[in-house]
C-alpha positions as CSV (number, residue, x, y, z in Angstrom):
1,X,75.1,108.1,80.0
2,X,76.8,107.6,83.2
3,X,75.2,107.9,86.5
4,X,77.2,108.8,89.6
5,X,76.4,106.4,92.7
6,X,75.1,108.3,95.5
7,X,77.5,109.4,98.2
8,X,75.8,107.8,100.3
9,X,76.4,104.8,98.9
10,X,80.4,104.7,99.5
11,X,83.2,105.5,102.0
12,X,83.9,108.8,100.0
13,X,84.5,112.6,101.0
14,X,82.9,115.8,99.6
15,X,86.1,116.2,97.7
16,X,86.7,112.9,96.0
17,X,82.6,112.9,95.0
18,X,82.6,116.5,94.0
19,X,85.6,115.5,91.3
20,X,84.0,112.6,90.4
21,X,81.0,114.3,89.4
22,X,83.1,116.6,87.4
23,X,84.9,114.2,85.3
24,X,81.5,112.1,85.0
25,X,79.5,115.3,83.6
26,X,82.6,115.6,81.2
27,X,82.4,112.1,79.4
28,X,78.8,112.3,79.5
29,X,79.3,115.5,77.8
30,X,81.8,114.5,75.0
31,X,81.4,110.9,74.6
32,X,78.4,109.3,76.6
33,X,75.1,111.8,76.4
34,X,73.3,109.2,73.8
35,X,75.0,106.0,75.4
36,X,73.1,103.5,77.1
37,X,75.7,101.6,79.4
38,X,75.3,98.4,80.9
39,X,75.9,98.5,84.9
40,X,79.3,96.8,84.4
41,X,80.2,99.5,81.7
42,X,79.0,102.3,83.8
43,X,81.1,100.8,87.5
44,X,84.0,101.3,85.5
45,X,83.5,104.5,83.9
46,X,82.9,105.5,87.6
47,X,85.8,103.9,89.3
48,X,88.0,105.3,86.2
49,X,86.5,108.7,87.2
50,X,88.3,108.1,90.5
51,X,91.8,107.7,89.3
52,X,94.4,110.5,89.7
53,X,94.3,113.7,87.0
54,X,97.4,111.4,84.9
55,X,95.7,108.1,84.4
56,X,92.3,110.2,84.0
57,X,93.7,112.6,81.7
58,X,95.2,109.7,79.7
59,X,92.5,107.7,79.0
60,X,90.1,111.2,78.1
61,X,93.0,111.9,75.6
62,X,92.8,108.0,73.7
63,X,88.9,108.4,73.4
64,X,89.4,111.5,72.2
65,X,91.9,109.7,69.7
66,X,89.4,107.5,68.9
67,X,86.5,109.6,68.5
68,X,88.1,112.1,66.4
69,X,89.6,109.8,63.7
């Protein structure tokens, strides 16, 4: 499962964190509810979370690929 940093934590605004959580509680939800990630695998599930809606969107839509084969 992945686990959202606190805000806290970073230089981030309400927006940015609120999206973030979003797309997190999505991939948990579809591919990553069972998962137990390493903290390496789980920075860059975060920092992917981050991206704009087209690199986001395109990297949902290949796991989704992958998943569904």
């Amino acid at each position: 499962m992945i686990i959202q940093p606190e805000k806290g934590a970073r230089n981030v605004n309400d927006l940015f964190y609120k999206t973030e959580r979003k797309r997190i509680d999505m991939l948990n939800r579809e591919f990553f509810h069972n998962v137990e990630l390493t903290k390496k695998e789980n920075d860059v599930l975060v920092w992917l979370c981050g991206w704009d809606d087209w690199v986001f969107d395109a990297v949902v839509d290949a796991l989704r690929k992958v998943r569904d084969k």
